[in-house]
C-alpha positions in Angstrom: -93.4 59.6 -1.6 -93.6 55.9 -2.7 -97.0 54.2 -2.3 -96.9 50.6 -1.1 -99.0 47.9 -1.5 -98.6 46.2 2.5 -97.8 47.7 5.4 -95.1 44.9 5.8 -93.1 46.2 2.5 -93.4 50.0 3.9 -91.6 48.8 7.2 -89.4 47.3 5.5 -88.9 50.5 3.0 -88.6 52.2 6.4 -86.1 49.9 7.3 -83.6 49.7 4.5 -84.0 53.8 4.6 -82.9 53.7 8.1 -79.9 52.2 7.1 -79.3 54.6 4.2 -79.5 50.9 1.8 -80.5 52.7 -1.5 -83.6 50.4 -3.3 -86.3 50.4 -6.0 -89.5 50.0 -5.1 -91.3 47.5 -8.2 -89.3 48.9 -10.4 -89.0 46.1 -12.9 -91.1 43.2 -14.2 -89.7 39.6 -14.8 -92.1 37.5 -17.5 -91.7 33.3 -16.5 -93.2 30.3 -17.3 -95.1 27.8 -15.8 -94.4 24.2 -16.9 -97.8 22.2 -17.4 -98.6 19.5 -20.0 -101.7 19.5 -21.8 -103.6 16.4 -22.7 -105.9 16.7 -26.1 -109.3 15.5 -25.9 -109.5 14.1 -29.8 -106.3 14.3 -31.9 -107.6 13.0 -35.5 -105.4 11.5 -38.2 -104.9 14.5 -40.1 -103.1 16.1 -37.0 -106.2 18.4 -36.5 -106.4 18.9 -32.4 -110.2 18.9 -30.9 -110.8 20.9 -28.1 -114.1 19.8 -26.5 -115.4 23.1 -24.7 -118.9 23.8 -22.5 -117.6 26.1 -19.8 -114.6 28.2 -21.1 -112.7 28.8 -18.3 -110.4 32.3 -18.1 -107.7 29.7 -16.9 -108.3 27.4 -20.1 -108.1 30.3 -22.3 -104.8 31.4 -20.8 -103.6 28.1 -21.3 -104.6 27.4 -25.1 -102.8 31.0 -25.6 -100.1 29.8 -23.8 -100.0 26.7 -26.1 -100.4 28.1 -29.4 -97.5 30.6 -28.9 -95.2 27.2 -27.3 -96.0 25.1 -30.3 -97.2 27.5 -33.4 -97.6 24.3 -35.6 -100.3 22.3 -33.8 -103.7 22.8 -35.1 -106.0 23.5 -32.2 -109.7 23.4 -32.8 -112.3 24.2 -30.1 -116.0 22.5 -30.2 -118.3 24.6 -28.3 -121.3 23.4 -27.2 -122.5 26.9 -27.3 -121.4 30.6 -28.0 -121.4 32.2 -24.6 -119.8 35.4 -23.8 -116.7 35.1 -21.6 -118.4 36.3 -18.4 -122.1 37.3 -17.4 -120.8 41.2 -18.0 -119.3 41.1 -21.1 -120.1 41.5 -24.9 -117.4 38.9 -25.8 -118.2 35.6 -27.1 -116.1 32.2 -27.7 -116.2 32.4 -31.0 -114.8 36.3 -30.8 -111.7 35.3 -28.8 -110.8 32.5 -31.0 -111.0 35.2 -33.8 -108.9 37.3 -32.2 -106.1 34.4 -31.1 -106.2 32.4 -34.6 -108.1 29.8 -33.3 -110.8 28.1 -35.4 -113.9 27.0 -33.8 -117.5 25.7 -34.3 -120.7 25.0 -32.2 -121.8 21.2 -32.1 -123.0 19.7 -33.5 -122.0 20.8 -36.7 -118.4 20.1 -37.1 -117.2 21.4 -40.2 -116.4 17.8 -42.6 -113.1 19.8 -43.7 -111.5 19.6 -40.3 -111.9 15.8 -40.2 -110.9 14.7 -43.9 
């Protein structure tokens, strides 16, 4: 017996069974993309990309992932104003998801003199 996730979609199940119309139920999944644009807060001469960051929003982290797999050669930065963890519950901080997405990072205000030579 199929489990549904709305009463609408098992009448309609009920429905196309009625009719003897053979279907799957979620049977597949379809990745797409969203077009956006994305406007840098500091891009400096030596094509390093500043990301400015106080609140790290689970949107702007989909996003930057989302960039960085679009366009592998720019070289996106984040500035944190501090290492917070993702959310109030979790162990994870800033500084560990930029590790674990290739992203480098620092807390201001020490910006390493490196990434602006």
């Amino acid at each position: 017996m199929l489990k549904f996730r709305s009463g609408l979609e098992e009448r309609v199940a009920e429905q196309l069974e009625s009719k003897n119309i053979p279907f799957l139920y979620e049977a597949q999944k379809f990745k797409y993309v969203l077009e956006s644009r994305y406007t840098p807060d500091f891009i400096l001469r030596n094509g390093v990309v500043l990301e400015i960051k106080g609140f790290f929003k689970p949107s702007e982290r989909r996003k930057h992932v989302a960039l960085k797999e679009q366009h592998p050669d720019l070289d996106l930065r984040f500035v944190f104003q501090r290492n917070n963890t993702l959310t109030r519950n979790s162990k994870t901080r800033y500084s560990d998801w930029c590790d674990k997405h290739g992203f480098k990072w620092c807390i201001y205000p020490y910006i390493p003199d490196d990434w602006l030579s």
